[in-house]
C-alpha positions as CSV (number, residue, x, y, z in Angstrom):
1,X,3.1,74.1,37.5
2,X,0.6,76.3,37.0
3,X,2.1,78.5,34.7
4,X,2.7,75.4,32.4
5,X,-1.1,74.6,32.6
6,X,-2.0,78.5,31.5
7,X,0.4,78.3,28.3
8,X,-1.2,75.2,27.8
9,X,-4.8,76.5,28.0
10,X,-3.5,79.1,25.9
11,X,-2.3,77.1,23.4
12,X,-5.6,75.3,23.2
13,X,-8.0,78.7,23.3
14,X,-5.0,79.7,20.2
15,X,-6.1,76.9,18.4
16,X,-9.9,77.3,18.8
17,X,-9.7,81.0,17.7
18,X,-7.8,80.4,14.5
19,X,-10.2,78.1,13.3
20,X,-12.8,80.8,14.1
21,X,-10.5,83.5,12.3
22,X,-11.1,81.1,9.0
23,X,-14.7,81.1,9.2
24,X,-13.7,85.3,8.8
25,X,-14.9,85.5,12.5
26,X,-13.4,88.7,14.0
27,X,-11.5,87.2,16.9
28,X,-9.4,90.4,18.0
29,X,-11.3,90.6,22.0
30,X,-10.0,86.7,21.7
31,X,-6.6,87.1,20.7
32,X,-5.9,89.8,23.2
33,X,-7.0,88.3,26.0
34,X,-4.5,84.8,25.1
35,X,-1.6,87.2,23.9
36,X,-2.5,89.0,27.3
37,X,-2.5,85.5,29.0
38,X,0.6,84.6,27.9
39,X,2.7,87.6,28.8
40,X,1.5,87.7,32.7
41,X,2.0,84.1,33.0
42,X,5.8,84.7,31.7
43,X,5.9,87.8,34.0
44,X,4.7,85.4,36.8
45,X,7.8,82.8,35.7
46,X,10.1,85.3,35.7
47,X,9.3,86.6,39.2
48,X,9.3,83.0,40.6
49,X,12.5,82.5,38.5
50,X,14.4,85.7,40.2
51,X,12.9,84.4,43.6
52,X,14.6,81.1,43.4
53,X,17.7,82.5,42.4
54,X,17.9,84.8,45.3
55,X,16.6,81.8,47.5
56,X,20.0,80.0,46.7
57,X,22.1,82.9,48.5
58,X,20.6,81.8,51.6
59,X,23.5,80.2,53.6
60,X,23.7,78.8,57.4
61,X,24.5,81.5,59.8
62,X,26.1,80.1,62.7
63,X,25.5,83.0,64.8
64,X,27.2,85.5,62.6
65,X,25.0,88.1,62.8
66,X,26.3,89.7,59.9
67,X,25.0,86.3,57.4
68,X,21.4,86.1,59.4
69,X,21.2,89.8,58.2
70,X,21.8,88.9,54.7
71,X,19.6,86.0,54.9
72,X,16.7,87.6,56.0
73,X,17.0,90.2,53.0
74,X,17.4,87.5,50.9
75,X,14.2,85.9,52.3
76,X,12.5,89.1,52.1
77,X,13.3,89.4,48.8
78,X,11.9,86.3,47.8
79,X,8.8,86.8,49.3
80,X,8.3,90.4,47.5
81,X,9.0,88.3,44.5
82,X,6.8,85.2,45.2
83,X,4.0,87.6,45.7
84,X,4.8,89.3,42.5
85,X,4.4,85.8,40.8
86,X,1.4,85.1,42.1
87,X,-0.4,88.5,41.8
88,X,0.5,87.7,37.9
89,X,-1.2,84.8,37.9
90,X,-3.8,86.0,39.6
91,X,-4.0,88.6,36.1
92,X,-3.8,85.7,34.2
93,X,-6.6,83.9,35.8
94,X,-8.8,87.0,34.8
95,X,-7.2,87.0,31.4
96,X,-8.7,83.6,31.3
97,X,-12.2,84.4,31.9
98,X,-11.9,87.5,29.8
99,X,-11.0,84.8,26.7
100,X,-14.2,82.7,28.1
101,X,-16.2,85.9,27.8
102,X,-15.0,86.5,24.0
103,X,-15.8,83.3,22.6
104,X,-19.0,82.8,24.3
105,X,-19.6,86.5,22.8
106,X,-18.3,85.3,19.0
107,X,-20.0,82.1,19.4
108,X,-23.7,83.8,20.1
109,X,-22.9,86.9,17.8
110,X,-21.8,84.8,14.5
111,X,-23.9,81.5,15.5
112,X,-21.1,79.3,15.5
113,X,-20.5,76.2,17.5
């Protein structure tokens, strides 16, 4: 999923900036854009998480008006939530380029490669 493939950019863009922080390279715009990364994309899970969960009280109706009411709370619910998920990946995305931006900046500032 796409969260998955964020942590694991993450991971990768972690591993890059320690290796930077050894050559004494001040990597703190880097490291809070990945730490920053890392909590929307688990903000983003979560949401998607709590929408499934709701999603599973859905239940046939059979004309009882009293269940169709319930299930289109329920599906309202995890619509709010679905677009709560996405509007944190959506941060992440920009937490991203933000972590792009950084090491392009270390890379022409300190000359490294």
């Amino acid at each position: 999923n796409t969260g998955a493939l964020m942590n694991a950019l993450a991971d990768r863009m972690q591993i890059r900036a320690t290796s930077l922080k050894g050559l004494k390279v001040n990597t703190n715009d880097i490291q809070m854009a990945i730490s920053n990364l890392k909590l929307q994309v688990s903000y983003a899970s979560s949401e998607a998480g709590s929408a499934g969960e709701i999603g599973k009280t859905i239940k046939p109706d059979n004309g009882n008006k009293d269940q169709a009411n319930k299930n289109k709370s329920a599906l309202d619910q995890t619509k709010v939530k679905f677009q709560k998920s996405y509007s944190y990946l959506e941060a992440g995305q920009k937490e991203i380029a933000n972590a792009i931006n950084a090491f392009k900046a270390v890379t022409a500032s300190q000359g490294v490669r």
